[in-house]
C-alpha positions, 0 to 999 in steps of 0.5 A, spaced: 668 711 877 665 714 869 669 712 863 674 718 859 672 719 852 676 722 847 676 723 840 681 723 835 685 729 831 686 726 822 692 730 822 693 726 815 687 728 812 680 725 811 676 721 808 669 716 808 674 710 807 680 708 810 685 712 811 692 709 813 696 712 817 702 710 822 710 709 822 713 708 816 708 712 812 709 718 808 706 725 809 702 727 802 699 734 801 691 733 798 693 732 791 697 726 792 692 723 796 686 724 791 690 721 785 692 715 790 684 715 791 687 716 799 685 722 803 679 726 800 679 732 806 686 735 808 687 737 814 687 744 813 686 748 820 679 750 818 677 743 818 681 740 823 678 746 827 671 743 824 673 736 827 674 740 835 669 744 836 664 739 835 668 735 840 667 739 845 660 742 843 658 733 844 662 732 851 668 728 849 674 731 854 680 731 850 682 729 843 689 725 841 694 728 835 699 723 832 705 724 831 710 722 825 712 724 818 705 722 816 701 728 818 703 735 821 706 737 826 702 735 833 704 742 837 703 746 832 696 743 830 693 744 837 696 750 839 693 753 834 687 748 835 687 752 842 684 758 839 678 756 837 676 753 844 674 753 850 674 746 854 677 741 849 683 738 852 689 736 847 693 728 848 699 731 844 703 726 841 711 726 840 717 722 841 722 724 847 728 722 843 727 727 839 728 734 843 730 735 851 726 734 856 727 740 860 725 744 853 719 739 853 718 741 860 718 748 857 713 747 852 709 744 856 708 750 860 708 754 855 702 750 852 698 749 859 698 758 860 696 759 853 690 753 853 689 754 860 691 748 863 688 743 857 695 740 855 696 732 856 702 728 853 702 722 849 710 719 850 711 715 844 717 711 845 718 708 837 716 702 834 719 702 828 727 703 827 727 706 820 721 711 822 726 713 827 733 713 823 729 717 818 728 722 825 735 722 827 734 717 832 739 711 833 737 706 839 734 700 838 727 698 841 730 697 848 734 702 849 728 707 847 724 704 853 730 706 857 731 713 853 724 714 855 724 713 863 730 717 864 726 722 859 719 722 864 724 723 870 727 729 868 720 732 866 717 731 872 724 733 876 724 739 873 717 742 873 718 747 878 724 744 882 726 748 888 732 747 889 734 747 882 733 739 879 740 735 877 740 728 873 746 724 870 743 719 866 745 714 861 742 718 855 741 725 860 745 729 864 741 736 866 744 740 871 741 745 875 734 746 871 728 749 873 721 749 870 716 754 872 709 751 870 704 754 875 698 756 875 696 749 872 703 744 873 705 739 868 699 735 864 698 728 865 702 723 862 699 718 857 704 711 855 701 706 850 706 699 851 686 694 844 648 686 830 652 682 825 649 684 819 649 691 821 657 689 822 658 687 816 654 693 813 659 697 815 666 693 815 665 691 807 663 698 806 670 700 809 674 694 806 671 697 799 677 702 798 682 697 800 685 693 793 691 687 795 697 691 794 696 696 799 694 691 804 701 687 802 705 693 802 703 695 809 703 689 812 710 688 810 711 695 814 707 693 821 711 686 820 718 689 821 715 694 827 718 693 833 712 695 837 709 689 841 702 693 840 703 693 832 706 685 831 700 683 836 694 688 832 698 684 826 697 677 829 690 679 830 687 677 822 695 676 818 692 680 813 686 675 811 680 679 809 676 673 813 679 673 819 678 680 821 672 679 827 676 677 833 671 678 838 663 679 837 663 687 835 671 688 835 673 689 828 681 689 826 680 691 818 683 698 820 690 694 822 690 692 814 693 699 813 693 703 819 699 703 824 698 702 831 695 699 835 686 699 835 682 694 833 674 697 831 668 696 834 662 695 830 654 695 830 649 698 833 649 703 838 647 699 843 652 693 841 658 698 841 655 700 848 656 693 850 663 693 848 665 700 851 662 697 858 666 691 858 672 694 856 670 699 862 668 693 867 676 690 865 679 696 867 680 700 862 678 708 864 680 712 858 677 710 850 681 714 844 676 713 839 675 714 832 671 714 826 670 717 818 670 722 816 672 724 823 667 730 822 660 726 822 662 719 826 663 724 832 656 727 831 654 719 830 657 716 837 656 722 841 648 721 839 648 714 839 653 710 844 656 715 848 649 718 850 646 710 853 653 709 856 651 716 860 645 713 861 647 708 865 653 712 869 658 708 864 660 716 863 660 722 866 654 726 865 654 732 860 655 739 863 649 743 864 651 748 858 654 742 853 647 738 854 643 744 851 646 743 845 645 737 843 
């Protein structure tokens, strides 16, 4: 079966370096972010909408938009992203213990009709309990698992229940819901729970940005997550600058500063295709991938790798339409 290949929404803002990002991190308006020497393009809606069309124009299915106090506000950003398509399909990133599952439900549908059925959630249970204290949300790491299996049952029940969908759970009670999603039914749901010079071009360009305090102060962050995927990406190097290659091509110089769990695949066009294929050979059917500036790398991937990887039927071939653009 093809591979999925998606692109990524930097609904923090920009840049040629790193950008950090992930719990824990504030939001910073584009004059905050140059006098850090942080971000150099804000997320402004023009260049986001920069960032989708080339998605959708160069083949990738979907793009993911985080979710936090440290870029905008994921619904919001899509929907207005929604507009400026056609194909693109939008991974929405968001907590469930924050709002209702049957409000959820409902903004789903209401997403799917005005897109035409492009929206795919990406449920994130919460990793770091002070990032969800500041959101109003009191559980600790296990009882925001269970929160979040009794949140999938109650938006699936509802979705268009006859007779109306009744749940009485530890954290949710719902009583007679219904949530009229046709004609496109509840999106799909995603739930997270990872040449040698041409590496070392590319890897020492990226850490250039990078003093010793901003990598102390953040890894201080990701020490303290209570995310499983954020200690095992921290655990990958410690914090060393030397100990960031940890597998031929994978690379975890993002996790110095970036939140979440994702190492980086570094080299040539032809070494990332072998990296991807084996991901896909493991089992591993959908790649959120990434790159900056977001703008250009989507260009550079689409052009390079992902066009041997269709080569070689690792990914699905480009519709006729897509393909006369390129």
């Amino acid at each position: 079966m093809p591979a999925h290949v998606h692109w990524y929404l930097p609904t923090n803002g920009d840049d040629r370096g790193i950008v950090g990002s992930g719990d824990g991190e504030p939001h910073q308006g584009s004059a905050a972010a140059a006098r850090s020497g942080g971000r150099s393009r804000s997320a402004s809606i023009d260049y986001l909408a920069l960032i989708a069309r080339a998605a959708e124009q160069l083949g990738y299915e979907a793009v993911l938009t985080p979710t936090g106090l440290w870029c905008e506000d994921a619904w919001i950003v899509t929907a207005a992203l929604t507009q400026v398509t056609s194909r693109l399909r939008f991974l929405v990133a968001f907590r469930p213990g924050l709002i209702s599952p049957t409000l959820a439900a409902h903004q789903a549908a209401a997403f799917q009709r005005v897109s035409g059925g492009r929206l795919l959630l990406n449920i994130v249970t919460g990793g770091d309990s002070a990032e969800q204290r500041r959101l109003g949300d009191h559980l600790d790491h296990d009882q925001r698992y269970s929160r979040t299996a009794e949140f999938l049952t109650v938006l699936r029940g509802v979705a268009a229940a006859d007779p109306p969908f009744t749940y009485t759970g530890q954290h949710y009670q719902v009583r007679d819901a219904s949530v009229d999603v046709t004609p496109w039914g509840p999106p799909p749901v995603f739930l997270g729970g990872a040449s040698p010079a041409a590496e070392r071009a590319e890897a020492d360009r990226l850490l250039v940005g990078l003093d010793d305090a901003r990598i102390i102060a953040h890894q201080a962050v990701f020490a303290a997550s209570e995310s499983v995927g954020q200690r095992r990406m921290a655990a990958l190097h410690g914090g060393d600058r030397a100990r960031l290659e940890v597998y031929p091509n994978v690379w975890a110089g993002y996790g110095l500063v970036r939140g979440g769990a994702g190492t980086a695949i570094v080299g040539s066009h032809e070494q990332v295709a072998e990296r991807i294929e084996e991901y896909h050979a493991l089992g591993v059917d959908h790649f959120i991938l990434s790159g900056q500036p977001h703008l250009e790398e989507a260009y550079h991937l689409a052009e390079g790798a992902a066009a041997l990887l269709r080569s070689r039927g690792v990914l699905a071939a480009l519709p006729a339409a897509l393909g006369a653009h390129r």
